[in-house]
Biopython code that builds the backbone (N, CA, C, O; Angstrom):
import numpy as np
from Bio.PDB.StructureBuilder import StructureBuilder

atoms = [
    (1, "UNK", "N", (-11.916, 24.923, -4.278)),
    (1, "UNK", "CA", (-11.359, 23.617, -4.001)),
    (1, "UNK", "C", (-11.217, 23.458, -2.488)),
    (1, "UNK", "O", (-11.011, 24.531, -1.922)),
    (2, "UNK", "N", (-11.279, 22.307, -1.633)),
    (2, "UNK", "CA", (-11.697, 22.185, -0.577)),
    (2, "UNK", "C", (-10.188, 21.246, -0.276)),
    (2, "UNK", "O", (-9.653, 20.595, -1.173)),
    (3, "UNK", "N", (-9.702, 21.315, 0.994)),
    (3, "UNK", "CA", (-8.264, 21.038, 1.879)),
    (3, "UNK", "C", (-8.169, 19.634, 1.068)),
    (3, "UNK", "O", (-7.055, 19.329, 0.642)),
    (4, "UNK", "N", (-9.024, 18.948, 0.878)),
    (4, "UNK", "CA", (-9.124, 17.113, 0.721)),
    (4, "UNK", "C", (-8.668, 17.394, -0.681)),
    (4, "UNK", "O", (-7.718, 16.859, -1.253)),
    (5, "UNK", "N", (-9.276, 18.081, -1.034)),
    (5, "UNK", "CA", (-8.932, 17.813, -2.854)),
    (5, "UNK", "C", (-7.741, 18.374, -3.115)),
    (5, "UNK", "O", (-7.100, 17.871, -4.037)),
    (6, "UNK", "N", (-7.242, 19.365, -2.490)),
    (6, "UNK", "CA", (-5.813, 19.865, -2.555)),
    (6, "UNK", "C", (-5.158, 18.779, -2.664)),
    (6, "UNK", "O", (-4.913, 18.222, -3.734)),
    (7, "UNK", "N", (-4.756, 18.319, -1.337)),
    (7, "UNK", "CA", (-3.685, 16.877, -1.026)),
    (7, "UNK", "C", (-4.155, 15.793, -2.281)),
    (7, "UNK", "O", (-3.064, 15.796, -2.851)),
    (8, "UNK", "N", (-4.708, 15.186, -2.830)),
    (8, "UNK", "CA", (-4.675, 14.578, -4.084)),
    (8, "UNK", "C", (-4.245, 14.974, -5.131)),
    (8, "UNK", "O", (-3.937, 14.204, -6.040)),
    (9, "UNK", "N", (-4.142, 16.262, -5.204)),
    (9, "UNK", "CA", (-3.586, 16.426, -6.795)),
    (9, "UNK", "C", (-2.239, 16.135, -7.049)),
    (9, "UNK", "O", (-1.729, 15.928, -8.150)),
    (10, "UNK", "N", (-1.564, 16.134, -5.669)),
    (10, "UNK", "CA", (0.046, 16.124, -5.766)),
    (10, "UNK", "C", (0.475, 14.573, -4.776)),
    (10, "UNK", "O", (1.240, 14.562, -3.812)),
    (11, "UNK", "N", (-0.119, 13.602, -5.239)),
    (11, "UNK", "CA", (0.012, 12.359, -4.702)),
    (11, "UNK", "C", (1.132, 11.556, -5.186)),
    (11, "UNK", "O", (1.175, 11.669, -6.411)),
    (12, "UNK", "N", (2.092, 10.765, -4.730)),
    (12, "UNK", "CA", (2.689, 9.735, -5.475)),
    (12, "UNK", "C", (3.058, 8.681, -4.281)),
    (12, "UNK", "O", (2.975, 8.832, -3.062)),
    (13, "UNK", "N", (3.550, 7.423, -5.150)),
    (13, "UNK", "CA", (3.544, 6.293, -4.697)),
    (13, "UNK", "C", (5.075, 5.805, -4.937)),
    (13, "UNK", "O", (5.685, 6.469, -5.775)),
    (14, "UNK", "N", (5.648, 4.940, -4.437)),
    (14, "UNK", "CA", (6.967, 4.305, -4.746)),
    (14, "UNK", "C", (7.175, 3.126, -4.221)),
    (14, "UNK", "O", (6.472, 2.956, -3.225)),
    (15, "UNK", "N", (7.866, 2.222, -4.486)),
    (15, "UNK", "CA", (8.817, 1.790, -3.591)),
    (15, "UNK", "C", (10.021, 1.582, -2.681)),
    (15, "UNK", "O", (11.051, 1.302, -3.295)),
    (16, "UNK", "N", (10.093, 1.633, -1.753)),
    (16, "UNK", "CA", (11.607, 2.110, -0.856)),
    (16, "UNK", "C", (12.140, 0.731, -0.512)),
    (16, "UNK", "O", (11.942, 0.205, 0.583)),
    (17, "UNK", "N", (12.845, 0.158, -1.527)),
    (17, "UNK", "CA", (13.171, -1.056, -0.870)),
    (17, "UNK", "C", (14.290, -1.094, 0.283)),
    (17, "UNK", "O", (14.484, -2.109, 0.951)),
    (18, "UNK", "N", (15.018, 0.118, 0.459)),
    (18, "UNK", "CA", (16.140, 0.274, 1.450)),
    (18, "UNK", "C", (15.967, -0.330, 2.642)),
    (18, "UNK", "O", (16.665, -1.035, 3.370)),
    (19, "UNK", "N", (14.245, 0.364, 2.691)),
    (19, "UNK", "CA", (13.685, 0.582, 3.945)),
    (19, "UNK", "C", (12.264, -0.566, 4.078)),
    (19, "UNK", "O", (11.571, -0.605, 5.095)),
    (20, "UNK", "N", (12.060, -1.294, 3.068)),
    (20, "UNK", "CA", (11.100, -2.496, 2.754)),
    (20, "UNK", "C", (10.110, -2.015, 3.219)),
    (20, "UNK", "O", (9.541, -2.549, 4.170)),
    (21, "UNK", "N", (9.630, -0.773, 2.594)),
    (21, "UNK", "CA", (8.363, -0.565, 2.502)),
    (21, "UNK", "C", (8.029, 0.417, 1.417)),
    (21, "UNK", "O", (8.702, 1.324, 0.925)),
    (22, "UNK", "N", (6.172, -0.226, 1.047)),
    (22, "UNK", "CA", (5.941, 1.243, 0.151)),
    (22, "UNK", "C", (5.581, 2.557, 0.958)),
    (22, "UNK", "O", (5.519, 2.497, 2.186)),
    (23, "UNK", "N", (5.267, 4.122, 0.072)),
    (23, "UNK", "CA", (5.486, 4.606, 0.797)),
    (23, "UNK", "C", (4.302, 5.644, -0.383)),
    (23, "UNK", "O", (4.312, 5.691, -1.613)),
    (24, "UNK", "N", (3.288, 6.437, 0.727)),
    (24, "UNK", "CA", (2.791, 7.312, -0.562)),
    (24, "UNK", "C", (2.950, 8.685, 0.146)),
    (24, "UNK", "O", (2.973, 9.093, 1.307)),
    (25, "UNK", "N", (3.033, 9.128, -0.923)),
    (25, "UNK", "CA", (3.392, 10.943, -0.774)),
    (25, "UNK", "C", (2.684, 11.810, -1.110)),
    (25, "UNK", "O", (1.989, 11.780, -2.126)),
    (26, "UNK", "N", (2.766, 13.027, -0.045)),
    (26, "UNK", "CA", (1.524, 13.925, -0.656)),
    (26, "UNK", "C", (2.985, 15.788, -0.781)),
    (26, "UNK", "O", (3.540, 16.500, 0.056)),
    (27, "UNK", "N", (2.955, 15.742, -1.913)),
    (27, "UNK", "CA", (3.744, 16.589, -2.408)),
    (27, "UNK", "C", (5.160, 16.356, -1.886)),
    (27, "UNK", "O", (5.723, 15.533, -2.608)),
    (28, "UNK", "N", (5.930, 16.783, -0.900)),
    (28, "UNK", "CA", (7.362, 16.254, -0.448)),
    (28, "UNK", "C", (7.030, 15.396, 0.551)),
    (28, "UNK", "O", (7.766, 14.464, 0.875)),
    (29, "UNK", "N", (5.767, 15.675, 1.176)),
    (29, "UNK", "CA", (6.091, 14.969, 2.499)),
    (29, "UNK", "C", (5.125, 13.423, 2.657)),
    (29, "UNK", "O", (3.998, 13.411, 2.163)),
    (30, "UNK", "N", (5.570, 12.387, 3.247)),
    (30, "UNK", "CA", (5.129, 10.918, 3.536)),
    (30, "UNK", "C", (4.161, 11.318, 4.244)),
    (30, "UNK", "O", (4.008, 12.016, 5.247)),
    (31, "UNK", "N", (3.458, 10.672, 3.445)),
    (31, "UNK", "CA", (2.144, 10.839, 4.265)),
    (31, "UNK", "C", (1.171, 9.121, 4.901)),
    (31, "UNK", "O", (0.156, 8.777, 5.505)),
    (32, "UNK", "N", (2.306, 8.589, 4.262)),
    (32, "UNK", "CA", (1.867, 6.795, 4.989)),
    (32, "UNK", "C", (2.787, 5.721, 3.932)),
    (32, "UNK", "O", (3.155, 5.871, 2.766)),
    (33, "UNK", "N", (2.952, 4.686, 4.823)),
    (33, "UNK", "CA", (3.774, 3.749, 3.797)),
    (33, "UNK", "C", (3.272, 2.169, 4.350)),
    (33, "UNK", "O", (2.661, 2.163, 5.419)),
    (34, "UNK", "N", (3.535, 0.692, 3.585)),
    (34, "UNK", "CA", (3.242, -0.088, 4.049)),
    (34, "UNK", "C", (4.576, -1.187, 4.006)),
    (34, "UNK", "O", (5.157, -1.778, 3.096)),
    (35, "UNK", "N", (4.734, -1.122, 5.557)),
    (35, "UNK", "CA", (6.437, -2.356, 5.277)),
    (35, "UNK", "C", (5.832, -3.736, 4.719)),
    (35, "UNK", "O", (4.681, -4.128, 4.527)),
    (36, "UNK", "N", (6.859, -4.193, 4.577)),
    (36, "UNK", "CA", (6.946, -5.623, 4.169)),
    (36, "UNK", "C", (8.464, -6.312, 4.657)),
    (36, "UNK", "O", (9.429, -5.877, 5.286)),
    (37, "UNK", "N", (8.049, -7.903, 3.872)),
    (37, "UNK", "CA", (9.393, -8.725, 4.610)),
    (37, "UNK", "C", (9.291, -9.052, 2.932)),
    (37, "UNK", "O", (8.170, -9.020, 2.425)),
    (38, "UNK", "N", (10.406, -9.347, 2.133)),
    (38, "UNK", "CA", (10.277, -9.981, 1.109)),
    (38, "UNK", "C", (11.179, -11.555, 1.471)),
    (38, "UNK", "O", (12.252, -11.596, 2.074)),
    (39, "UNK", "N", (10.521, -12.608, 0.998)),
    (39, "UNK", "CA", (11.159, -13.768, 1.054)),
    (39, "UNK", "C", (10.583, -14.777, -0.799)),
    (39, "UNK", "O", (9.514, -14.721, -1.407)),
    (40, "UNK", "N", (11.539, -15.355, -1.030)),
    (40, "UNK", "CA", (11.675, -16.257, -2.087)),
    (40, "UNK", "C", (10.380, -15.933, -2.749)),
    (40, "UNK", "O", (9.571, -15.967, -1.822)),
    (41, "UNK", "N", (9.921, -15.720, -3.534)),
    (41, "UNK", "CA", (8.559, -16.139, -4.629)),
    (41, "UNK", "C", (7.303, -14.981, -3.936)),
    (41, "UNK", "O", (6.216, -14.674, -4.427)),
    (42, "UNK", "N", (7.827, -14.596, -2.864)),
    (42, "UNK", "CA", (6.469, -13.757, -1.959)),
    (42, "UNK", "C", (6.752, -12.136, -1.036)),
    (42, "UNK", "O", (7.802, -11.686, -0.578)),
    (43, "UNK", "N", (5.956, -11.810, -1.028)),
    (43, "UNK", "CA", (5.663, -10.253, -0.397)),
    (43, "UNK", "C", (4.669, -10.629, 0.993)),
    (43, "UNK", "O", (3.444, -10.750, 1.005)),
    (44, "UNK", "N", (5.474, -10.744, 1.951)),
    (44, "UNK", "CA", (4.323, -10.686, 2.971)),
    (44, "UNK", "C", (4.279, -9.106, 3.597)),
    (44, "UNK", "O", (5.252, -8.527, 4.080)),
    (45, "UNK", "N", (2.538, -8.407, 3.433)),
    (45, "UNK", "CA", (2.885, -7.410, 3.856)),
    (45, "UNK", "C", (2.708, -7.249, 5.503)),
    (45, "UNK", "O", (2.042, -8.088, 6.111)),
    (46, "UNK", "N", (3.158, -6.445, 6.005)),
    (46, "UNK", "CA", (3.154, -6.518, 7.770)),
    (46, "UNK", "C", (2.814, -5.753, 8.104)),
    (46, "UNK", "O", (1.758, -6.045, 8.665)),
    (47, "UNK", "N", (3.036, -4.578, 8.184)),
    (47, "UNK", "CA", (2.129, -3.197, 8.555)),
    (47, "UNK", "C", (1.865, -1.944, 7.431)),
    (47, "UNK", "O", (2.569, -1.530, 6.510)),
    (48, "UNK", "N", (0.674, -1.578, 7.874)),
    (48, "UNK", "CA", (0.228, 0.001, 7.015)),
    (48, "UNK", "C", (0.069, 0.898, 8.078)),
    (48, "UNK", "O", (-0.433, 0.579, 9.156)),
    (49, "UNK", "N", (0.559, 2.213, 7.747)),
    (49, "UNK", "CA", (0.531, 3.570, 8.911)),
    (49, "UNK", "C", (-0.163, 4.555, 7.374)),
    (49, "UNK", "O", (-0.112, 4.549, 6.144)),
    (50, "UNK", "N", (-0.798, 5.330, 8.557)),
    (50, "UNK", "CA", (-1.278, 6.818, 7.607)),
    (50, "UNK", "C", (-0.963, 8.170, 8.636)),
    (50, "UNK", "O", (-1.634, 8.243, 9.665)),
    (51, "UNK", "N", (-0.318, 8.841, 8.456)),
    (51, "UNK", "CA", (-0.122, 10.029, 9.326)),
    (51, "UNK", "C", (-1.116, 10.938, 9.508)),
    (51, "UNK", "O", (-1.240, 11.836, 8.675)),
    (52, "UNK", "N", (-1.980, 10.858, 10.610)),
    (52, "UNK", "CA", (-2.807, 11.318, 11.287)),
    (52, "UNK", "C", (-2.781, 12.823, 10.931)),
    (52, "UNK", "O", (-3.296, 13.590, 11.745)),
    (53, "UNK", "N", (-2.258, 13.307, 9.845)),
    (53, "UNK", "CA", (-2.686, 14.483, 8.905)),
    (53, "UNK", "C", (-3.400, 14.096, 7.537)),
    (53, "UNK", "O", (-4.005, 14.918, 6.849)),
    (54, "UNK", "N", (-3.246, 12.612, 7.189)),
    (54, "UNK", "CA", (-3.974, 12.504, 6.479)),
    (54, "UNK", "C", (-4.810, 11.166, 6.496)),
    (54, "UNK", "O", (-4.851, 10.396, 5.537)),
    (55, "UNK", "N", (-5.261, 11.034, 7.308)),
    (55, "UNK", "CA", (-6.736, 10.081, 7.741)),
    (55, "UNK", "C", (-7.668, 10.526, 7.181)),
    (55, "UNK", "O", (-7.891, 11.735, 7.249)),
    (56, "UNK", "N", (-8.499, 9.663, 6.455)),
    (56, "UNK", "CA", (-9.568, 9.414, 5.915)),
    (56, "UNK", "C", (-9.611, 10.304, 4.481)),
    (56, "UNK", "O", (-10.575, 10.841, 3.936)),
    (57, "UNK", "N", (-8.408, 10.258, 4.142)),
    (57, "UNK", "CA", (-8.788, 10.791, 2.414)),
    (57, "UNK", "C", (-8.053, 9.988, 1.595)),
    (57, "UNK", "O", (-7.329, 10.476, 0.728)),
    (58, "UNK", "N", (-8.209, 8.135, 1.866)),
    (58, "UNK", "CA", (-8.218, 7.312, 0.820)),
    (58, "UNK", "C", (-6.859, 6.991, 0.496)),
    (58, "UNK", "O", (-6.707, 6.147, -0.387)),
    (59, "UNK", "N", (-5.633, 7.593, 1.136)),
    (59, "UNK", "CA", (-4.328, 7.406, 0.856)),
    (59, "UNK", "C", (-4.161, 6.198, 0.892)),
    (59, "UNK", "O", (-3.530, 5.700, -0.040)),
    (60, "UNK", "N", (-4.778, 5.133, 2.208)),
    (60, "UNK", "CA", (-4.360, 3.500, 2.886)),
    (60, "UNK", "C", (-4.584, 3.189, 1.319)),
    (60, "UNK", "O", (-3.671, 2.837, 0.573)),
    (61, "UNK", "N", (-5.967, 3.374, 0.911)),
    (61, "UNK", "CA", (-6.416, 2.385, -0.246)),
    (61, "UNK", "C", (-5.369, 2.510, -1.839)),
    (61, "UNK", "O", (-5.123, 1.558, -2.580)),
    (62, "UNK", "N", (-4.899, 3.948, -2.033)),
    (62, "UNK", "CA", (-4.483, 4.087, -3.183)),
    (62, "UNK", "C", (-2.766, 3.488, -2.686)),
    (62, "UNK", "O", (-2.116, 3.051, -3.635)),
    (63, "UNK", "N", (-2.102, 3.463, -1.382)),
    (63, "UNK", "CA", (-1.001, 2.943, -1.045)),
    (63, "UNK", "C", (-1.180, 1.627, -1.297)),
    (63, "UNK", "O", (-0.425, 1.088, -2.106)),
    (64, "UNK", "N", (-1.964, 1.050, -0.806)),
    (64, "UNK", "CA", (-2.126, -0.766, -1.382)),
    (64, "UNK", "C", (-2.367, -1.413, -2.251)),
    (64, "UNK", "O", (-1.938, -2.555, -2.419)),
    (65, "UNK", "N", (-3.612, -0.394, -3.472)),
    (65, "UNK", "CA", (-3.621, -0.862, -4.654)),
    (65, "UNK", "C", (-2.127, -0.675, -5.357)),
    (65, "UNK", "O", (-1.676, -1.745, -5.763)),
    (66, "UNK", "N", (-1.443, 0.249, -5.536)),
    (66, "UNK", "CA", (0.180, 0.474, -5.742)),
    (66, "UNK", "C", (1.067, -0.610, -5.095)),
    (66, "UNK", "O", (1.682, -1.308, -5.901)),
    (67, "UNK", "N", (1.201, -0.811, -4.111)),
    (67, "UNK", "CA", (2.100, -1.609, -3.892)),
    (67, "UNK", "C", (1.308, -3.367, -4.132)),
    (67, "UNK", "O", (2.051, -4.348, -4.164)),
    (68, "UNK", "N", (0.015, -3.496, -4.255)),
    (68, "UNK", "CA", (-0.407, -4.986, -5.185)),
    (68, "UNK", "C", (-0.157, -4.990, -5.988)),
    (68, "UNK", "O", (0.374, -6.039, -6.352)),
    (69, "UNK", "N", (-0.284, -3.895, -6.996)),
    (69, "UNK", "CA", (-0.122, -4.001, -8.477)),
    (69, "UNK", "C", (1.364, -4.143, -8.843)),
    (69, "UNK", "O", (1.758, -4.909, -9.723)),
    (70, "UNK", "N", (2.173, -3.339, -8.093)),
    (70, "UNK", "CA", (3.718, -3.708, -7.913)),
    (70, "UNK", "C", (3.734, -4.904, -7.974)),
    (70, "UNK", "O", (3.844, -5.499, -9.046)),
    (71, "UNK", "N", (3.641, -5.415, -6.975)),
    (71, "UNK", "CA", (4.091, -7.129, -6.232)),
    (71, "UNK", "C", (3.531, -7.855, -7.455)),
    (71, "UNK", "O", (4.335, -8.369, -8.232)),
    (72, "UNK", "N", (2.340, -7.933, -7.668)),
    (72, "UNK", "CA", (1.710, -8.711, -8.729)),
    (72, "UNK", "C", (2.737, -9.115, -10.387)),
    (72, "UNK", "O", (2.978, -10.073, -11.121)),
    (73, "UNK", "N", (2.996, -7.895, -10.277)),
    (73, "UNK", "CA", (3.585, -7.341, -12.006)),
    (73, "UNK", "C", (5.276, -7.919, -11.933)),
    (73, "UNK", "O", (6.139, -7.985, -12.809)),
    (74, "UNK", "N", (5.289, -8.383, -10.093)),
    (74, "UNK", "CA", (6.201, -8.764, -9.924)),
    (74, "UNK", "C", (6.800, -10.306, -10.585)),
    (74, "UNK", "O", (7.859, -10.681, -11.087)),
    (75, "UNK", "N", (5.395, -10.967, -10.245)),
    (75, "UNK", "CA", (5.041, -12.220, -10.698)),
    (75, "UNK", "C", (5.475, -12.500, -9.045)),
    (75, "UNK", "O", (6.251, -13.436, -8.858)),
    (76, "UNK", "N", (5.059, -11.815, -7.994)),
    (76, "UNK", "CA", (5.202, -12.441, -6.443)),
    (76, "UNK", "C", (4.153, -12.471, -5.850)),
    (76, "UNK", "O", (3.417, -11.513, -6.083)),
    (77, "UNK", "N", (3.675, -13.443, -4.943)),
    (77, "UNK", "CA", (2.771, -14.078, -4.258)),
    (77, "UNK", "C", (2.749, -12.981, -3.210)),
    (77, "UNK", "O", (3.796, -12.446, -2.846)),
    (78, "UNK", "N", (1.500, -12.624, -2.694)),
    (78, "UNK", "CA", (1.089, -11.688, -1.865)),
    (78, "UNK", "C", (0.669, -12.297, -0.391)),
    (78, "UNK", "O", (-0.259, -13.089, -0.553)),
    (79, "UNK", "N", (1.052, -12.186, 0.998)),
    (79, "UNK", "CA", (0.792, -13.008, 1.841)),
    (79, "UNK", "C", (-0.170, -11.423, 3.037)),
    (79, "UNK", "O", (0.570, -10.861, 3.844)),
    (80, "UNK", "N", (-1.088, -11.136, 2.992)),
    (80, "UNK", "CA", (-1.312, -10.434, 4.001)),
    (80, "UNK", "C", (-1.333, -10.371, 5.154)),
    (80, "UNK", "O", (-2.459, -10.208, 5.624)),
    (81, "UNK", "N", (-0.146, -10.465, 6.172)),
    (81, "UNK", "CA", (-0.413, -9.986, 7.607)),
    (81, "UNK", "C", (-1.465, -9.047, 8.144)),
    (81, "UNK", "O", (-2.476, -9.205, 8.827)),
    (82, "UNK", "N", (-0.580, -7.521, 7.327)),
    (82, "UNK", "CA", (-1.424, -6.724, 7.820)),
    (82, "UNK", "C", (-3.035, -6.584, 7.890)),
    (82, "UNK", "O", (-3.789, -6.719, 6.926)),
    (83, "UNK", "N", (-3.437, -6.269, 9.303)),
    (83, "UNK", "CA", (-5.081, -6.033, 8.994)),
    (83, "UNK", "C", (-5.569, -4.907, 7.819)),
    (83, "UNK", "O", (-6.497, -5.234, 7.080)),
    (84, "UNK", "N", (-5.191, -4.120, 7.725)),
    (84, "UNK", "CA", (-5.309, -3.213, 6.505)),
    (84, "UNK", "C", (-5.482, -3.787, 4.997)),
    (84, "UNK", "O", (-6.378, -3.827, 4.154)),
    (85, "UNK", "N", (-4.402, -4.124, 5.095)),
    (85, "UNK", "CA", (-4.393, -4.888, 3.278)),
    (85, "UNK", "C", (-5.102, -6.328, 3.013)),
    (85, "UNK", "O", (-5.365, -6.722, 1.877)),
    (86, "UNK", "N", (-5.418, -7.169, 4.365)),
    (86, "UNK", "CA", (-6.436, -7.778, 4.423)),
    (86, "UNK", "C", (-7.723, -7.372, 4.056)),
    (86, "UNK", "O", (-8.420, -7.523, 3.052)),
    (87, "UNK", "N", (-7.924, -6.504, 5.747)),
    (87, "UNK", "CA", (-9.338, -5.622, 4.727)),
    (87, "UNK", "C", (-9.637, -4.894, 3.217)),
    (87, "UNK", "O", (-10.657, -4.680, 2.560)),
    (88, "UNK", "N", (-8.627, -4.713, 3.086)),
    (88, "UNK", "CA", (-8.567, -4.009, 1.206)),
    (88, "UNK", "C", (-8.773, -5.031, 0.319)),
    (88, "UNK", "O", (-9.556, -4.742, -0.586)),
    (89, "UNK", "N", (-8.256, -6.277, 0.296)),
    (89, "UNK", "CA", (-7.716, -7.410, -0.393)),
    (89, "UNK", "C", (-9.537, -8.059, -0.083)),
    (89, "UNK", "O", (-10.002, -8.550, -1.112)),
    (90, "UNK", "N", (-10.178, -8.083, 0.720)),
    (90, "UNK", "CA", (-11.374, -8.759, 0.993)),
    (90, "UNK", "C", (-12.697, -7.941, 0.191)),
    (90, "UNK", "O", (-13.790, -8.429, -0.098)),
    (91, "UNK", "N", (-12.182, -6.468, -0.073)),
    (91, "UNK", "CA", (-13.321, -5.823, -0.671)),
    (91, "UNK", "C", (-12.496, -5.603, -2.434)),
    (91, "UNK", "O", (-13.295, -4.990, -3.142)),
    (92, "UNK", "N", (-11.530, -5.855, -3.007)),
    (92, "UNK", "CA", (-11.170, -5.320, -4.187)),
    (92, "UNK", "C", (-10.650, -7.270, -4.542)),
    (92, "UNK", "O", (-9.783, -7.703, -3.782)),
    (93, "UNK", "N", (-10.992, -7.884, -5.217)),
    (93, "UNK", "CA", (-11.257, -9.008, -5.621)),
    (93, "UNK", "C", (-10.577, -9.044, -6.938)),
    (93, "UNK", "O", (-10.404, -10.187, -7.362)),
    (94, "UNK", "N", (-10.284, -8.385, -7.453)),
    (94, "UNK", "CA", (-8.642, -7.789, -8.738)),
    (94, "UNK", "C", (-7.472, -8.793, -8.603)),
    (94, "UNK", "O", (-6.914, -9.096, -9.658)),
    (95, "UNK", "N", (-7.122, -9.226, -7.716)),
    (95, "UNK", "CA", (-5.706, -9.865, -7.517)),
    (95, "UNK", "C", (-5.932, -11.464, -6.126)),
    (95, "UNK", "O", (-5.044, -11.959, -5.431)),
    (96, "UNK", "N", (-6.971, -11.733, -6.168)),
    (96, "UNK", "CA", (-7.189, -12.890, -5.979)),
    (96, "UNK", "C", (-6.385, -13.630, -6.024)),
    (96, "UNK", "O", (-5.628, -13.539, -5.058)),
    (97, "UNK", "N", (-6.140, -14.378, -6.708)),
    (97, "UNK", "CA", (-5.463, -15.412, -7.370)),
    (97, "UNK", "C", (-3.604, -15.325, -7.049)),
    (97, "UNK", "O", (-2.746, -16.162, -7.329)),
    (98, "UNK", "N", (-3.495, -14.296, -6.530)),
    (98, "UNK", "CA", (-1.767, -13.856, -6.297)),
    (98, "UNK", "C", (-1.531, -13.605, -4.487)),
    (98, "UNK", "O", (-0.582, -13.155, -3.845)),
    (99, "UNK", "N", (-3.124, -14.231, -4.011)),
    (99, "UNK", "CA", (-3.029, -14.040, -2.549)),
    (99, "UNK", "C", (-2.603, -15.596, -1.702)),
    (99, "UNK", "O", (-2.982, -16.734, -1.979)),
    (100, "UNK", "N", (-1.816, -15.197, -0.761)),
    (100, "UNK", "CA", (-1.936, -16.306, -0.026)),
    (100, "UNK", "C", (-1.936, -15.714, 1.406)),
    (100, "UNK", "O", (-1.321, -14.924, 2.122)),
    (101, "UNK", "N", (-3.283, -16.801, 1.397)),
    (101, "UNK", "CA", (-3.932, -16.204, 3.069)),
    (101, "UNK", "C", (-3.162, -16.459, 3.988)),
    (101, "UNK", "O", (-2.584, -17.524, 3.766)),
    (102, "UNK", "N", (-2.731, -15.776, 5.362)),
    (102, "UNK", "CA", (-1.986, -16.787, 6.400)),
    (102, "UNK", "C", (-2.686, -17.233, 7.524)),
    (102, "UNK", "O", (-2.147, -17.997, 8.324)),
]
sb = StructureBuilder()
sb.init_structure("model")
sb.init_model(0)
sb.init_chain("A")
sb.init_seg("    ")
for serial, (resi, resn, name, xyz) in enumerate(atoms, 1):
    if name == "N":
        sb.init_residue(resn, " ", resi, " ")
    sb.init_atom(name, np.array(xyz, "f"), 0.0, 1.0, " ", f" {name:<3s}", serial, name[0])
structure = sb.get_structure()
């Protein structure tokens, strides 16, 4: 098994609303989260970070599908600031309909 596939097996996702953001985990430790502002009927998200221990093994993407599918199931309108979840939101076409562009 190779370093990349390690860190996936012990992945999870949440929400931290304390701290208004999601947040994904690679065994105890945060390994990236995406804030937000919540207002009336909507989720605007504002920034995504990935901790430069774990760049480029897909965490951004599985952190945003989690926190859309959240928001969605929420029955809340999705507003993307961030460039990240923009770019995600432009290639995964799933939740369309729950976006509002700004």
């Amino acid at each position: 098994m190779s370093q990349d596939d390690s860190f996936h097996t012990d992945v999870s996702t949440r929400n931290n609303p304390e701290l208004h953001q999601y947040e994904v985990r690679v065994g105890e430790r945060l390994a990236g989260f995406l804030q937000y502002r919540q207002t009336p009927g909507r989720i605007d998200f504002m920034h995504t970070e990935v901790s430069s221990d774990f760049e480029g093994q897909g965490l951004g993407g599985v952190l945003a599908h989690f926190a859309l599918d959240d928001v969605v199931a929420a029955g809340l309108r999705v507003v993307p600031h961030c460039p990240f979840v923009a770019a995600y939101l432009k290639k995964h076409h799933a939740n369309d309909q729950f976006i509002d562009w700004p």
